[in-house]
Wavefront OBJ file of the C-alpha trace (Angstrom):
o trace
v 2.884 9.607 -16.069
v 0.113 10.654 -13.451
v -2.036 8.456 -11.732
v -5.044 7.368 -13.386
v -8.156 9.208 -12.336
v -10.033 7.016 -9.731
v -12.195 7.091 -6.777
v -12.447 4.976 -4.417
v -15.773 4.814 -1.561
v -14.602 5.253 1.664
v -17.936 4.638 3.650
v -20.169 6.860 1.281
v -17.202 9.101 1.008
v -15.271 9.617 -2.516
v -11.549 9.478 -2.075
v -9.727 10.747 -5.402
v -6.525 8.954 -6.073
v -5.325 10.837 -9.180
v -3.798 13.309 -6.128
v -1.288 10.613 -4.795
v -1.767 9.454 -1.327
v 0.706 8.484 1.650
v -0.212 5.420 3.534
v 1.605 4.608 6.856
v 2.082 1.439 8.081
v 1.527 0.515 12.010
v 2.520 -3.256 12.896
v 1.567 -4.083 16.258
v 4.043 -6.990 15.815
v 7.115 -7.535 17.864
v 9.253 -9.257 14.423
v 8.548 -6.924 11.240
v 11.345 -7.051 9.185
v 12.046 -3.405 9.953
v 12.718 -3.088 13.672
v 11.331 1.111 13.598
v 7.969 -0.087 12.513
v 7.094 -2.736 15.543
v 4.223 -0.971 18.073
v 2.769 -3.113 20.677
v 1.593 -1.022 23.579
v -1.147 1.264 23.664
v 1.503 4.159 23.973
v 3.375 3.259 21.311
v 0.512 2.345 18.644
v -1.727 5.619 19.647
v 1.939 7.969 18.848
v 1.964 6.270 15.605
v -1.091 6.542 14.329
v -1.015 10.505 15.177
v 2.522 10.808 14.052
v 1.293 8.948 10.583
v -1.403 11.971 10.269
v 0.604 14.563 11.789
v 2.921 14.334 9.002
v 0.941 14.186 6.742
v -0.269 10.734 5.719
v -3.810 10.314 4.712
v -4.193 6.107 5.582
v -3.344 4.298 8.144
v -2.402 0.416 6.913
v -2.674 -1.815 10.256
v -1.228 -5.522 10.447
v -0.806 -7.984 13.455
v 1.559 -10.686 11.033
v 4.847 -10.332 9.655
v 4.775 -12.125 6.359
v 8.550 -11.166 5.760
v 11.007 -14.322 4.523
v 11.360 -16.727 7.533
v 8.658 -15.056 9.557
v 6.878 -17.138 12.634
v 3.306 -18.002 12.072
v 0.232 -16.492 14.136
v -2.617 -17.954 15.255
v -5.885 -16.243 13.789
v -6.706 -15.816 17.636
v -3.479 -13.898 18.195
v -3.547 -11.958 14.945
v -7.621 -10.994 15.844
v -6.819 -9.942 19.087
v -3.836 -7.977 17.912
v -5.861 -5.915 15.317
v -8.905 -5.614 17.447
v -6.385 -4.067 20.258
v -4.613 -1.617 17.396
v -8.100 -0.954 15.644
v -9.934 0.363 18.417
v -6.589 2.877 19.516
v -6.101 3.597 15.979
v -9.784 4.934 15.816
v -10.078 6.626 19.444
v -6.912 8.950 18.350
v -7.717 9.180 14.708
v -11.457 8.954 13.643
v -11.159 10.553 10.612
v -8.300 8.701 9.246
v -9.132 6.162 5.689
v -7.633 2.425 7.612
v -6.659 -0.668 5.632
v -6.229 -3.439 7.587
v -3.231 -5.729 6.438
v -4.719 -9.374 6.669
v -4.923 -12.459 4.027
v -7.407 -14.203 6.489
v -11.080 -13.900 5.313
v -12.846 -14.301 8.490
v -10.433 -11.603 10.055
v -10.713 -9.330 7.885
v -14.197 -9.087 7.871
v -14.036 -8.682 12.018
v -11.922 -5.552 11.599
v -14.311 -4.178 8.802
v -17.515 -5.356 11.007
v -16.411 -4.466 14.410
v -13.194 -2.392 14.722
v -14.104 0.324 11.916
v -11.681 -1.094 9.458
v -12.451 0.602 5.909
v -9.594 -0.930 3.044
v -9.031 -4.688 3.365
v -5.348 -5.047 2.069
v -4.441 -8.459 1.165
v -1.110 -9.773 0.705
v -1.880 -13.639 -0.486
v -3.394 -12.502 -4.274
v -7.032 -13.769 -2.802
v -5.619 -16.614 -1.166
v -2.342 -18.128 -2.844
v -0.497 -17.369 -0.522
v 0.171 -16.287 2.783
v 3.952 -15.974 4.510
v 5.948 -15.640 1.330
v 6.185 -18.822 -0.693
v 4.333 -20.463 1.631
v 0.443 -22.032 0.178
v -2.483 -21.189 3.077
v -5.520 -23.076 3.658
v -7.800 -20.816 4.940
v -11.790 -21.369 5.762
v -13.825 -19.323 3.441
v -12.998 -16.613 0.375
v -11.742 -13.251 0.800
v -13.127 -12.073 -2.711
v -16.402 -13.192 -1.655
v -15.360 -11.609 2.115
v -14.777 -8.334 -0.087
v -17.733 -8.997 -2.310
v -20.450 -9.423 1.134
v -18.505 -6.108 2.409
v -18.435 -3.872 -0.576
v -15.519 -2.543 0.584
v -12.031 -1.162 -1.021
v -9.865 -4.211 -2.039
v -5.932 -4.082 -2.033
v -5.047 -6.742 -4.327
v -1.302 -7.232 -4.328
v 0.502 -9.939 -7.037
v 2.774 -12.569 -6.311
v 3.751 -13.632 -9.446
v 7.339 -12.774 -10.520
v 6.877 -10.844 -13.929
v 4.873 -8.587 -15.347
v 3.366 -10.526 -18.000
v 2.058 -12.988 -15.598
v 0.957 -10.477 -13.337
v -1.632 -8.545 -15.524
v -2.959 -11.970 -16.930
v -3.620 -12.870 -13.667
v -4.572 -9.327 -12.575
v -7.435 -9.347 -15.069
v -8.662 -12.564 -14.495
v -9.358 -11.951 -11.098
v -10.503 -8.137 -11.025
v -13.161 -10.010 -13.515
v -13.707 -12.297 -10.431
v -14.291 -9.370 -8.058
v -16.781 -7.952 -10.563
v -18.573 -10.736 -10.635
v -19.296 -10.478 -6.865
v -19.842 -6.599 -7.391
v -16.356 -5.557 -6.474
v -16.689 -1.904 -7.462
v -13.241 -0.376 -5.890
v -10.010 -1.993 -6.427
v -6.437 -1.077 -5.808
v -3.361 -3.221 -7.625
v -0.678 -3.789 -5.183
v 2.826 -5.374 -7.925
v 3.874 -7.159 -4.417
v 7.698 -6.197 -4.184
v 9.551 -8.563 -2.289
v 7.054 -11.033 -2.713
v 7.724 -14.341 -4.927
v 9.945 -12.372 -6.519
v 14.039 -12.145 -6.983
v 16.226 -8.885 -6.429
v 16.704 -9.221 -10.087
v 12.138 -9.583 -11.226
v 11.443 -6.948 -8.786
v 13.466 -4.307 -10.651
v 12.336 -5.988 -14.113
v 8.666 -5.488 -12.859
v 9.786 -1.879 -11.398
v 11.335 -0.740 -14.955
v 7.343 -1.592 -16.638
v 5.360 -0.876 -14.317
v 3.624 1.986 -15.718
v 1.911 -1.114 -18.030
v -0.377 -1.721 -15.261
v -2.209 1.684 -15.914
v -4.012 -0.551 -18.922
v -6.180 -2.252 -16.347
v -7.562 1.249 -15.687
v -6.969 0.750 -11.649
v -5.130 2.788 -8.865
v -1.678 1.616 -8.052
v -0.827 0.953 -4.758
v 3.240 0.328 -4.196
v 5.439 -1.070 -1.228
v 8.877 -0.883 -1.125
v 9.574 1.119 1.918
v 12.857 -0.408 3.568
v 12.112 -3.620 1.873
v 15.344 -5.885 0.988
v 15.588 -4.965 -2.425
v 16.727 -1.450 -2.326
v 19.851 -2.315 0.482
v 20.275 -6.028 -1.535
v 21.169 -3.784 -4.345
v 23.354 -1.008 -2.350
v 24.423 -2.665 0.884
v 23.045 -1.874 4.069
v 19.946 -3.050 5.854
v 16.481 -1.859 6.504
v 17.881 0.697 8.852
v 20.024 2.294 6.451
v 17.367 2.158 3.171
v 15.660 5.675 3.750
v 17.304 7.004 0.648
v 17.138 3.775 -1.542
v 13.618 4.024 -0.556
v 12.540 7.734 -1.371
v 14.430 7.061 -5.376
v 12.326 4.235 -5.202
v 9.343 6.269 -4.374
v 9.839 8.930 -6.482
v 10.061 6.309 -9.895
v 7.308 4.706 -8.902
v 4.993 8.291 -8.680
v 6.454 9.088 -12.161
v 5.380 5.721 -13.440
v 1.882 5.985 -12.046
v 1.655 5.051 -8.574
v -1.396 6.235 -7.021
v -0.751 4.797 -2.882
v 2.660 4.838 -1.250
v 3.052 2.209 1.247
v 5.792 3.510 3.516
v 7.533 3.801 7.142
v 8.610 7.297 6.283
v 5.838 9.235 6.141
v 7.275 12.714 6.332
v 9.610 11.963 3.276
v 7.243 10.223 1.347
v 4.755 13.335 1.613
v 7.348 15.519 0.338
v 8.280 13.048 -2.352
v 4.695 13.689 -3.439
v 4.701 17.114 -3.653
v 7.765 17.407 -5.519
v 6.605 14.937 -7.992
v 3.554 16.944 -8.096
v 5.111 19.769 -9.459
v 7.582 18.351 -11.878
v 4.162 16.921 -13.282
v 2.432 20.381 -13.280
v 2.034 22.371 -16.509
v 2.937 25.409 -14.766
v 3.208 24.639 -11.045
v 4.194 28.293 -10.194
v 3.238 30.630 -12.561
v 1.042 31.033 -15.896
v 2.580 29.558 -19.048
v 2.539 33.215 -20.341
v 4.450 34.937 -17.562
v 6.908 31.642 -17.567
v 7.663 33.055 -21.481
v 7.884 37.079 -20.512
v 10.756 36.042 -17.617
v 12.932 34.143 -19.416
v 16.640 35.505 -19.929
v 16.647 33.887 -23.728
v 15.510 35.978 -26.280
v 14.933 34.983 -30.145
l 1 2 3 4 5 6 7 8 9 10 11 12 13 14 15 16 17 18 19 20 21 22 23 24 25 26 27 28 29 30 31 32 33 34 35 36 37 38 39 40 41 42 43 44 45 46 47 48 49 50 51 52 53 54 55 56 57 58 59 60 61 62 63 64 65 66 67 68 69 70 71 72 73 74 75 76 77 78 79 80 81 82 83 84 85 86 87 88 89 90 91 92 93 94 95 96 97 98 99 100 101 102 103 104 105 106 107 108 109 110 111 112 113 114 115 116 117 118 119 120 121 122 123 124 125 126 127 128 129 130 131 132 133 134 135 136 137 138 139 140 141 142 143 144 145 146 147 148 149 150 151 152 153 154 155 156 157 158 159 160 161 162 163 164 165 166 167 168 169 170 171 172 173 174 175 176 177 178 179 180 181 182 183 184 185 186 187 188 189 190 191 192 193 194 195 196 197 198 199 200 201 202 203 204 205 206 207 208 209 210 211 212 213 214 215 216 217 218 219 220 221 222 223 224 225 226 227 228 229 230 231 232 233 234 235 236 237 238 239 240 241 242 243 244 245 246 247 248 249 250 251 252 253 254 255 256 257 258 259 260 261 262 263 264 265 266 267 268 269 270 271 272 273 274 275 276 277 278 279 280 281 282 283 284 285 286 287 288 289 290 291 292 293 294 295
């Protein structure tokens, strides 16, 4: 199936999302799970966001905290000056780039959308469940009513561990986003998070269900544990594992991908693309006249 058709506002400008969209991710942390995704210099965090575009991503999703298994907490002083550092590179080399900024703390996130030109909040904790995996936070204030005071785009992503759960929960609080006029809203299924090797692949198998809450998909699974759980390996060796993964999860609807890789991602896209085309190449008509059988 394609991608439902959906726009999201992107500071008075209409992004579509029935055209899928690569989204690369920039950690200015020095302990994401995947070591070729940690940026902490200037250098090193303005060559990745350019390299993101260059090859043709179209967001750029920053985050100052691992929230990977095991994962050392961060002050919200360290994680604040982290993103404010990354923000303000990320928009000197790219200014026209869409940027999500990867936070579950409210009165972060709305620094990075206030200050550092942050557009997408993207939210890991489900509006405040959770933060590090498994782990309950208690922080001040809401980030739907953050998100609600902002009007900005809202990445919700799920931690619940099946998909029954998950759109139960999912509509119950899109309806609470609404209600604090809400208006664009991405639903992130949360691989890897409060989930088992076995749920993930459970949720992976339906996930074309979630296309009845009529909202884009957003999906991240690049290098994550379950693809090299299932195959052997580790992060460093999941590149393929991850571009299968990809490429089910564009045929079941997905409408973001959430990736390292954003070269093969991009192509994963376009090939997708024209599987999903009528007639990618040619006229329906002219497809007919070439062919070798004859009736």
């Amino acid at each position: 199936m394609k991608p439902i058709d959906y726009t999201i506002n992107i500071r008075g400008h209409l992004i579509d999302l029935s055209s899928p969209k690569v989204m690369g991710i920039l950690n200015c942390t020095p302990d994401s799970f995947y070591a070729g995704s940690r940026k902490q210099t200037e250098y090193e965090i303005a060559e990745r966001a350019n390299q993101i575009i260059s090859e043709g991503g179209t967001m750029i999703d920053v985050g100052a905290f691992s929230t990977r298994p095991g994962a050392k907490e961060v002050s919200e002083e360290e994680e604040t000056e982290r993103l404010k550092k990354a923000l303000q590179l990320v928009r000197r080399e790219q200014p026209d780039a869409i940027v999500s900024v990867d936070t579950y703390r409210p009165a972060v996130a709305r620094r990075c959308i206030e200050e550092w030109g942050a557009d997408i909040i993207n939210d890991v904790s489900e509006g405040g469940i959770t933060g590090i995996v498994n782990t309950p936070i208690h922080e001040s204030g809401s980030m739907f009513d953050v998100v609600g005071e902002l009007k900005v785009p809202y990445i919700l992503m799920s931690v619940k561990s099946c998909l029954h759960d998950m759109m139960i929960a999912f509509a119950e609080e899109v309806q609470q986003l609404r209600d604090r006029g809400v208006k664009d809203i991405i639903l992130d299924p949360g691989f890897g998070f409060g989930k088992t090797l076995e749920q993930n692949y459970e949720i992976y198998n339906g996930m074309e269900q979630l296309a009845a809450l009529r909202l884009p998909l957003l999906v991240g699974v690049s290098r994550k544990s379950m693809i090299f759980k299932l195959i052997g390996g580790d992060s460093m060796t999941a590149l393929n594992g991850t571009t299968v993964l990809h490429t089910a999860a564009l045929l079941k609807g997905a409408g973001i991908l959430r990736v390292h890789d954003v070269r093969e991602a991009v192509e994963a896209v376009q090939i997708v693309s024209a599987i999903q085309s009528a007639s990618p190449f040619e006229k329906p008509e002219t497809a007919v006249q070439n062919s070798s059988f004859h009736i």
